[in-house]
C-alpha positions as protocol buffer text, in pm:
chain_id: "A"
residue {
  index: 1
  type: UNK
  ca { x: 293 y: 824 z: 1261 }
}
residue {
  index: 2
  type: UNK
  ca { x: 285 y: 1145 z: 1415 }
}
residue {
  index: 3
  type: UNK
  ca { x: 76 y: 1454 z: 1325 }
}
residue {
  index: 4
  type: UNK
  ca { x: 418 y: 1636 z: 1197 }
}
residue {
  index: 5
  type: UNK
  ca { x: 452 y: 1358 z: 969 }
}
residue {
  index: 6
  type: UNK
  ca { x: 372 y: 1428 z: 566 }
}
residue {
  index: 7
  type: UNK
  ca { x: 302 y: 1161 z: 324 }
}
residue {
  index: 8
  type: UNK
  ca { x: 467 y: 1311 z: 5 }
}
residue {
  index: 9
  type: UNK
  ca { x: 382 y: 1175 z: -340 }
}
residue {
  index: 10
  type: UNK
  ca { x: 448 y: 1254 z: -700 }
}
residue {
  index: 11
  type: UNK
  ca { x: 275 y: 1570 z: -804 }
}
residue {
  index: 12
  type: UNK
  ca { x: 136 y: 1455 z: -1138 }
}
residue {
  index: 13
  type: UNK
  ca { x: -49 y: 1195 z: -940 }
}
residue {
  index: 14
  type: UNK
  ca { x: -243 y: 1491 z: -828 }
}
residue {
  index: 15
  type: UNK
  ca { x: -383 y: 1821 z: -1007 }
}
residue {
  index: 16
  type: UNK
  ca { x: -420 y: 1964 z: -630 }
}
residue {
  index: 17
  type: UNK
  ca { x: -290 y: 1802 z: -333 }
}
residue {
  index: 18
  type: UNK
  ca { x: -560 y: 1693 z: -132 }
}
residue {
  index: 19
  type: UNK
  ca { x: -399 y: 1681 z: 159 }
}
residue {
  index: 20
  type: UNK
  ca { x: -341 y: 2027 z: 160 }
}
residue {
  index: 21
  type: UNK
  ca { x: -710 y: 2086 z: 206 }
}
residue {
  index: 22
  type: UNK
  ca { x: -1055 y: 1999 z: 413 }
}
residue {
  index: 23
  type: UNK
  ca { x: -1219 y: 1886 z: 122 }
}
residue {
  index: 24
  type: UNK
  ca { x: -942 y: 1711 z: 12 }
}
residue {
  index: 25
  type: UNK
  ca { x: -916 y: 1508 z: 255 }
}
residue {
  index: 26
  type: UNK
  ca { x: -1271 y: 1451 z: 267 }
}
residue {
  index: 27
  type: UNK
  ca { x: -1181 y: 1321 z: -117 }
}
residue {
  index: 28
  type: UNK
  ca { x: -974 y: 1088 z: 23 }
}
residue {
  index: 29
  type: UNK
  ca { x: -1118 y: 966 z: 307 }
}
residue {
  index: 30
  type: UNK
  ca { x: -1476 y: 940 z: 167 }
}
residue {
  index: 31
  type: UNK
  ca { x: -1333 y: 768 z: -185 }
}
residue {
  index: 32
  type: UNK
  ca { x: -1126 y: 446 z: 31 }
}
residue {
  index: 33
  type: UNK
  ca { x: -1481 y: 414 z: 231 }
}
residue {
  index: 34
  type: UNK
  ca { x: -1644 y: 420 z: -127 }
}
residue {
  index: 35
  type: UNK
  ca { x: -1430 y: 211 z: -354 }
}
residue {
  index: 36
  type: UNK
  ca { x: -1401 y: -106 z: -65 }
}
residue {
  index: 37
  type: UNK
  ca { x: -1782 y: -82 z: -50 }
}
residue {
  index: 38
  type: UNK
  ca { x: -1869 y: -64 z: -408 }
}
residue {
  index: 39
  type: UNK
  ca { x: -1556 y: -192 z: -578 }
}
residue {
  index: 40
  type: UNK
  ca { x: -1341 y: 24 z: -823 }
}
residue {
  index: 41
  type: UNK
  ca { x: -1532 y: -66 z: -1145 }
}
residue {
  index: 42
  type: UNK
  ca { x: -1840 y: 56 z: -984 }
}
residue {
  index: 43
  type: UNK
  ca { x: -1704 y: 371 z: -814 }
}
residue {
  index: 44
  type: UNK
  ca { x: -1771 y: 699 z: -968 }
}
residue {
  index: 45
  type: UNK
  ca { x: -1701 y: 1069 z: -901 }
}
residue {
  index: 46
  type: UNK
  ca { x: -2031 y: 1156 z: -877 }
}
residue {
  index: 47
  type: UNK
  ca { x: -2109 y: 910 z: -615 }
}
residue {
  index: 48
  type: UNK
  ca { x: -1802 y: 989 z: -438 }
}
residue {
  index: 49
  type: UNK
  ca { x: -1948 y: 1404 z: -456 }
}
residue {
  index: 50
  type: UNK
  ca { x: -2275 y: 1258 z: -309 }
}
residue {
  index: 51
  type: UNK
  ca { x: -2090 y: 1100 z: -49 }
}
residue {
  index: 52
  type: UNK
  ca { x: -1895 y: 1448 z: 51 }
}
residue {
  index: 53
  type: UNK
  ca { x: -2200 y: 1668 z: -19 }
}
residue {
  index: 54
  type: UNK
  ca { x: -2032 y: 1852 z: -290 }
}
residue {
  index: 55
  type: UNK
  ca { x: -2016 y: 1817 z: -670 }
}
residue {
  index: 56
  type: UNK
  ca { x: -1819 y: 1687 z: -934 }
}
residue {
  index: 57
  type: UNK
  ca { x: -1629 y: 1964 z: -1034 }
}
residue {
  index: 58
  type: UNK
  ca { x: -1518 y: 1980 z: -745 }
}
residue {
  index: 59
  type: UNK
  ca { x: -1356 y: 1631 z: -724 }
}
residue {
  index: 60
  type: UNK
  ca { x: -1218 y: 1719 z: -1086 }
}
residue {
  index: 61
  type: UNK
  ca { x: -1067 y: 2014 z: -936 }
}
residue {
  index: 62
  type: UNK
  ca { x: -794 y: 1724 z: -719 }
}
residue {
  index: 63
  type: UNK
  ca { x: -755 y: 1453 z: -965 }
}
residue {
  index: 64
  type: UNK
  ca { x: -782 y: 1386 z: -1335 }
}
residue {
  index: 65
  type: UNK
  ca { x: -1026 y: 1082 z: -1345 }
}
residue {
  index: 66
  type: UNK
  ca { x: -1066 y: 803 z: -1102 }
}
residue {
  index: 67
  type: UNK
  ca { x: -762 y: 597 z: -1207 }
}
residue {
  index: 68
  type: UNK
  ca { x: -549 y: 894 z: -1072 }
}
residue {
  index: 69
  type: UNK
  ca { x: -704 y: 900 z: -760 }
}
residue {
  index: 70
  type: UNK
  ca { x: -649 y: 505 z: -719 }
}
residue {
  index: 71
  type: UNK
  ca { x: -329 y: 557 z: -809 }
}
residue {
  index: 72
  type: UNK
  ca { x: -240 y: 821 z: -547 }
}
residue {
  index: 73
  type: UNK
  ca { x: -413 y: 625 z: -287 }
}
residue {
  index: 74
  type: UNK
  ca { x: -200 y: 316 z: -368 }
}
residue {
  index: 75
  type: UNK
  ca { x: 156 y: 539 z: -340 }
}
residue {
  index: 76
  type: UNK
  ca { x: -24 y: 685 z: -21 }
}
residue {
  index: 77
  type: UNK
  ca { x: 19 y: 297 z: 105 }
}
residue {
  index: 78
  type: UNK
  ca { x: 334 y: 204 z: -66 }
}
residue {
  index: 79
  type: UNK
  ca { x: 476 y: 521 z: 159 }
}
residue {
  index: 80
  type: UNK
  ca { x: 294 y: 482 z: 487 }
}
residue {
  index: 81
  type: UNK
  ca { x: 478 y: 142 z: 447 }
}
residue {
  index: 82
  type: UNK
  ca { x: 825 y: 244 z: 394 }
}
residue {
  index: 83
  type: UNK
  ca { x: 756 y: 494 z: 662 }
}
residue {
  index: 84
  type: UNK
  ca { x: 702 y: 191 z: 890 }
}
residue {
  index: 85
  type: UNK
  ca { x: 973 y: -8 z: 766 }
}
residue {
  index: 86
  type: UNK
  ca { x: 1238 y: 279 z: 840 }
}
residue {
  index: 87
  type: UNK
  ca { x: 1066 y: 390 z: 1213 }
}
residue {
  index: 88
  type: UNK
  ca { x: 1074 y: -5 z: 1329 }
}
residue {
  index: 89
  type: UNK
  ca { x: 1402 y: -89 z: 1220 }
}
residue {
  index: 90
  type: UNK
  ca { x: 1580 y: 186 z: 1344 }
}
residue {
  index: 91
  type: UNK
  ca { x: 1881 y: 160 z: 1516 }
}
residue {
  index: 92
  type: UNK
  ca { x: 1837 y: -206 z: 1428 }
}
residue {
  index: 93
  type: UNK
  ca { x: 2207 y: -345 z: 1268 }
}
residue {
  index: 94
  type: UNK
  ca { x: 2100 y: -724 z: 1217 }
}
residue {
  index: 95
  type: UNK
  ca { x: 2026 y: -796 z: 879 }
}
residue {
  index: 96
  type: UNK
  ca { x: 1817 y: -1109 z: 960 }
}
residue {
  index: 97
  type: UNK
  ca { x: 1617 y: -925 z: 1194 }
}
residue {
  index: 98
  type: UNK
  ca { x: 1551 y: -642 z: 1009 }
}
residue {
  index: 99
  type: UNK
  ca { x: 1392 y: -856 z: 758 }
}
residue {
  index: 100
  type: UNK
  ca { x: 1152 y: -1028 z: 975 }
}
residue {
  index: 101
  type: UNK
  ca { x: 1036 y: -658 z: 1115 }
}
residue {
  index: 102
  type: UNK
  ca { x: 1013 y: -546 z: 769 }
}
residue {
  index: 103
  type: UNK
  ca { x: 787 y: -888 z: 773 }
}
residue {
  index: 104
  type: UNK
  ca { x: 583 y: -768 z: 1033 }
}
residue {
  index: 105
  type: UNK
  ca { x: 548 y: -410 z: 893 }
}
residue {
  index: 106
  type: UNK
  ca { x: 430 y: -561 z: 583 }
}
residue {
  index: 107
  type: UNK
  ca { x: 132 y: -780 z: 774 }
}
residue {
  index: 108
  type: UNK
  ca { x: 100 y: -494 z: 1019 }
}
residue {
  index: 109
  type: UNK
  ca { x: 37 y: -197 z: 812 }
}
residue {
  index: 110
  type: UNK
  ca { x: -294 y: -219 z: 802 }
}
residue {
  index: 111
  type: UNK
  ca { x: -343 y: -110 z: 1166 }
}
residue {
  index: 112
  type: UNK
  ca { x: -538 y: 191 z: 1157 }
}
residue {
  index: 113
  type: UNK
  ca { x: -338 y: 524 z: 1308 }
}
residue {
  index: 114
  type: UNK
  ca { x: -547 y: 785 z: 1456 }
}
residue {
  index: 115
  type: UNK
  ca { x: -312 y: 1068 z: 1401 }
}
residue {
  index: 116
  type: UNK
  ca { x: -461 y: 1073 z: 996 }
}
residue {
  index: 117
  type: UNK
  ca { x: -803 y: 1106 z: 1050 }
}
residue {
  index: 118
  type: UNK
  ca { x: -874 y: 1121 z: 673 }
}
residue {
  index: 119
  type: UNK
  ca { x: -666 y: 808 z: 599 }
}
residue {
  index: 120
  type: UNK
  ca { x: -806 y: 473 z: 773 }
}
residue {
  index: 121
  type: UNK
  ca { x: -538 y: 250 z: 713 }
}
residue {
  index: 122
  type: UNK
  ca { x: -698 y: -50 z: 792 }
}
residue {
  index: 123
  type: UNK
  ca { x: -962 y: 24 z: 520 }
}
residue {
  index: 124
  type: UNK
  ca { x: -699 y: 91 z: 254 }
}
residue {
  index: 125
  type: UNK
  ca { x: -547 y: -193 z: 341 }
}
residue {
  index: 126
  type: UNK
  ca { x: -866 y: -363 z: 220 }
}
residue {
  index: 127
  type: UNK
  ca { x: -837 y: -170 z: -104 }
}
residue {
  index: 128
  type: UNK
  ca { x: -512 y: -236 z: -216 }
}
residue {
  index: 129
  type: UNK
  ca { x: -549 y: -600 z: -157 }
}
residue {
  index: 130
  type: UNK
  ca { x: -899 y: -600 z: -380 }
}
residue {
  index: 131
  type: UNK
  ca { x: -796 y: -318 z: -618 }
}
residue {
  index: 132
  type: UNK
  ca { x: -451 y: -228 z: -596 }
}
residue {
  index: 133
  type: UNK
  ca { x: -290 y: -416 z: -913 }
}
residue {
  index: 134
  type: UNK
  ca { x: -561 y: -184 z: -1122 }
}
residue {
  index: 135
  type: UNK
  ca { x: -346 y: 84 z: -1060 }
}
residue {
  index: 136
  type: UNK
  ca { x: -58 y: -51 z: -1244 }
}
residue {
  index: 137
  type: UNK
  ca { x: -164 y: -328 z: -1428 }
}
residue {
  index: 138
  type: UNK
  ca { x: -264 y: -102 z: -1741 }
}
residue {
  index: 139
  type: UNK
  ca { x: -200 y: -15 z: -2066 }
}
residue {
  index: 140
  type: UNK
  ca { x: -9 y: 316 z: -1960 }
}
residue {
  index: 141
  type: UNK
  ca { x: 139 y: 149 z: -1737 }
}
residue {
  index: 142
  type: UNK
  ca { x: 513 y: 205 z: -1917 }
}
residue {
  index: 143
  type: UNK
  ca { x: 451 y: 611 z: -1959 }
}
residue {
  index: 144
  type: UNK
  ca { x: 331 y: 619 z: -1574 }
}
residue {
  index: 145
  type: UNK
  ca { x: 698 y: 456 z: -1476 }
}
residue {
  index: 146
  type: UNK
  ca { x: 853 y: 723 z: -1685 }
}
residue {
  index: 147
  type: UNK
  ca { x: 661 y: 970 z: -1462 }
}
residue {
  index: 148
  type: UNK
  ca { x: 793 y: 855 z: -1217 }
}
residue {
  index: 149
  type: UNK
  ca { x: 449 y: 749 z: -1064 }
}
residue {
  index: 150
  type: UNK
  ca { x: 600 y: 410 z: -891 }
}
residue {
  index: 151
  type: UNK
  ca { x: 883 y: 585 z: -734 }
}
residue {
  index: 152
  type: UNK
  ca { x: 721 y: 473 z: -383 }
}
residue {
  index: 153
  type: UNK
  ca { x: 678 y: 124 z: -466 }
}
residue {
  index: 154
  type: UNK
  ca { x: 1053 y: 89 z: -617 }
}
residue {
  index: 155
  type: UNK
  ca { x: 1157 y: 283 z: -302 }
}
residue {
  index: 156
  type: UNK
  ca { x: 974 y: 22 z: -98 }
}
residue {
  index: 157
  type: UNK
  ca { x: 1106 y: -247 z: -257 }
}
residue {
  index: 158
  type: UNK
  ca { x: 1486 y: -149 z: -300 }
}
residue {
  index: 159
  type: UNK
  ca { x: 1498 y: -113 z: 86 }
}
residue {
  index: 160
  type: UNK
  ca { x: 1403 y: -448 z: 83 }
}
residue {
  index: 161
  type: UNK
  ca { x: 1621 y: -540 z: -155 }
}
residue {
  index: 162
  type: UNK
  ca { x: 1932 y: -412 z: 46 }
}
residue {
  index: 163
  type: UNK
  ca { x: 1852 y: -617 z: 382 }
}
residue {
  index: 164
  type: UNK
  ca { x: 1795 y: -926 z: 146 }
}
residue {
  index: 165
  type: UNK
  ca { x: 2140 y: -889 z: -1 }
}
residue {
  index: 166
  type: UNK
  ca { x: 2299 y: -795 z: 385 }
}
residue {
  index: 167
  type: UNK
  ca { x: 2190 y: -1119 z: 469 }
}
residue {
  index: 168
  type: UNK
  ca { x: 2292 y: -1287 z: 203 }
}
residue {
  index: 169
  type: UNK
  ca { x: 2540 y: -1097 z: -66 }
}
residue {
  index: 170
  type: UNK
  ca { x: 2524 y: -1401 z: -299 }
}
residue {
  index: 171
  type: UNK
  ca { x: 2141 y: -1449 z: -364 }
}
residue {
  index: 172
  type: UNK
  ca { x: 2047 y: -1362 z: -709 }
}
residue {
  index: 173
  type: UNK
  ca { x: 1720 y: -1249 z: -686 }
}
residue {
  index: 174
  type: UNK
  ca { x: 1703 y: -957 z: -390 }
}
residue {
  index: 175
  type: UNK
  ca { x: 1465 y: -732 z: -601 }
}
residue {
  index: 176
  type: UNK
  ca { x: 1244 y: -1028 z: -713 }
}
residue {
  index: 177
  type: UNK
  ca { x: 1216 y: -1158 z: -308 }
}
residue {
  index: 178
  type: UNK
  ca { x: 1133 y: -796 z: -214 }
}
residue {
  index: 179
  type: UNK
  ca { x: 847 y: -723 z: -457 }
}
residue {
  index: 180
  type: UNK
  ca { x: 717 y: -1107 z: -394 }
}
residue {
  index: 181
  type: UNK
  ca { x: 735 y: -1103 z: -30 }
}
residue {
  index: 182
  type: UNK
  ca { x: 484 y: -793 z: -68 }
}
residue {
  index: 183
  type: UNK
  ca { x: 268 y: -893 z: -299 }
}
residue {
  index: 184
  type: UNK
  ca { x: 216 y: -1242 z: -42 }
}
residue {
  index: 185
  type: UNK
  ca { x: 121 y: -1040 z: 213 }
}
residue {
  index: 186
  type: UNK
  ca { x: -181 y: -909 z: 42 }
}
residue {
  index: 187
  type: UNK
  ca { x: -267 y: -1118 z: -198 }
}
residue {
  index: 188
  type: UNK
  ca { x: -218 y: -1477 z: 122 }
}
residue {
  index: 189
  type: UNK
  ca { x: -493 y: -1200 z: 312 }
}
residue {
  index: 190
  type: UNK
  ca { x: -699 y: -1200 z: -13 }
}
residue {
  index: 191
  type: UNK
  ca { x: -723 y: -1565 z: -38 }
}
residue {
  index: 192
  type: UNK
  ca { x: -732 y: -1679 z: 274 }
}
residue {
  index: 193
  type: UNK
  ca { x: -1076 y: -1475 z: 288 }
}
residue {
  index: 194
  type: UNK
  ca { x: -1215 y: -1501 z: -5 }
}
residue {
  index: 195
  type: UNK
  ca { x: -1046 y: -1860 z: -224 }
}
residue {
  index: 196
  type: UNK
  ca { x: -936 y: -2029 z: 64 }
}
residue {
  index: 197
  type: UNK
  ca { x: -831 y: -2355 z: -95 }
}
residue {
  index: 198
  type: UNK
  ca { x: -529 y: -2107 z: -295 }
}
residue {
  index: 199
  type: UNK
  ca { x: -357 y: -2060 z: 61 }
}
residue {
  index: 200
  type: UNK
  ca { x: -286 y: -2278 z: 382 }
}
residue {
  index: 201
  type: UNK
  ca { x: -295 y: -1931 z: 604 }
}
residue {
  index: 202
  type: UNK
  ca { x: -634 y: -1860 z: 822 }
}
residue {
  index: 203
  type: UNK
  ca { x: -648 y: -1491 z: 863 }
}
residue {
  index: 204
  type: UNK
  ca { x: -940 y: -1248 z: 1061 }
}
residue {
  index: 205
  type: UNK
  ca { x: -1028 y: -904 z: 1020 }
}
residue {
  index: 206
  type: UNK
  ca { x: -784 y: -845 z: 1265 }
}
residue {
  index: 207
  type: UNK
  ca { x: -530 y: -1093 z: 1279 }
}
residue {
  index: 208
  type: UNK
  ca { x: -272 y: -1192 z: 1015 }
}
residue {
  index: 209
  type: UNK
  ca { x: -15 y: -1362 z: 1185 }
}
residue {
  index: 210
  type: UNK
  ca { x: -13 y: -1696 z: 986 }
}
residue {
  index: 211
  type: UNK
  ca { x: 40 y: -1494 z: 671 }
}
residue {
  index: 212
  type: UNK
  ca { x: 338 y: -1337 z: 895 }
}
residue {
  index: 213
  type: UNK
  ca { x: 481 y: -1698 z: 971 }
}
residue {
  index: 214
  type: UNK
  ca { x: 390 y: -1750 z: 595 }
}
residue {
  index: 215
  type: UNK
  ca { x: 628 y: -1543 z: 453 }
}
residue {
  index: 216
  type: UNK
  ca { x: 894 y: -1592 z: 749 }
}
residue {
  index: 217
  type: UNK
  ca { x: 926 y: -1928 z: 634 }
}
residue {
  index: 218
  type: UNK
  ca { x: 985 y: -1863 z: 251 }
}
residue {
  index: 219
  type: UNK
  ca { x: 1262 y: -1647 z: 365 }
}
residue {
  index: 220
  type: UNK
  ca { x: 1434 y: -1848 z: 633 }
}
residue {
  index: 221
  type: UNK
  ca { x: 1437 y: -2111 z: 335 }
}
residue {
  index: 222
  type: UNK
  ca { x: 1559 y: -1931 z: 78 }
}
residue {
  index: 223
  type: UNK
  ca { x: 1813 y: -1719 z: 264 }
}
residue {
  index: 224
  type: UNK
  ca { x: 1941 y: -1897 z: 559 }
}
């Protein structure tokens, strides 16, 4: 990504837009370091305040509570992603092989890009695998669609959805595949670390590429 790139999210995620400002990005950079050390549960504003050398008012000024801020930082992903997705398969007319580079942009999102200082993607990563689902998987989870605050994620996923069908117009489930094939590639990293016997993939801190072959296969079954 370059630096005249702008991740651009849905302003009710947001009472300020953090990335508008030092501290706010300081808020965002300091609260992915905090939530994949400490977990989401036991993340707090006032620890994240510590952690910047400011106070919680301050933090209050950007976001609403913490679920807001999870929430933005997930869309933050979901977009870096489709960002990816549309750079690497430009100019690109094959169906098939758009699909396996949207494949690869899935695994290889993660790489951190030095252009966003305040955004270490690699780290996120981490934190959408672990915590991500929290920001959704609630019981306002119906009046935050009406806000539009998934518009990223269905964005993601209908660009998926289109290649799917490219390839093959008949298939009944594009939309399902898309979201799925997503979901695998985080949740194959998850368990390939942490319940191993829930996966056949061996992954490292670094390397996913068996999760890549992974998810390659399902398709090339399923489509092919």
């Amino acid at each position: 990504m370059s630096i005249g790139i702008r991740i651009k999210l849905n302003e009710g995620l947001y009472l300020r837009e953090p990335q508008d400002s030092v501290l706010g990005k300081k808020i965002l950079e300091h609260s992915i370091l905090l939530i994949n050390e400490l977990g989401f549960e036991c993340f707090t504003f006032k620890k994240l305040a510590t952690a910047i050398q400011s106070t919680e008012a301050s933090v209050y000024r950007y976001f609403e509570n913490k679920h807001m801020l999870l929430l933005y930082l997930v869309s933050w992903y979901w977009e870096w992603v489709t960002y990816l997705i549309e750079i690497n398969t430009r100019n690109i007319t094959d169906p098939k092989k758009k699909l396996k580079i949207i494949i690869n942009s899935f695994v290889s999102a993660s790489k951190e890009n030095p252009d966003i200082a305040y955004i270490n993607e690699s780290i996120l990563h981490d934190v959408v695998i672990s915590e991500g689902m929290k920001a959704y998987h609630t019981k306002e989870v119906d009046k935050e669609n009406d806000k539009g605050f998934f518009t990223n994620y269905n964005k993601l996923t209908e660009s998926v959805s289109k290649v799917i069908t490219e390839i093959d117009p008949d298939f009944k489930y594009p939309a399902a595949l898309s979201s799925n094939l997503f979901e695998m590639s985080n949740n194959h990293i998850y368990f390939a670390k942490h319940m191993p016997k829930l996966t056949e993939v061996s992954v490292t801190d670094t390397e996913f590429d068996e999760v890549e072959k992974m998810l390659n296969y399902f398709t090339e079954k399923l489509l092919y």
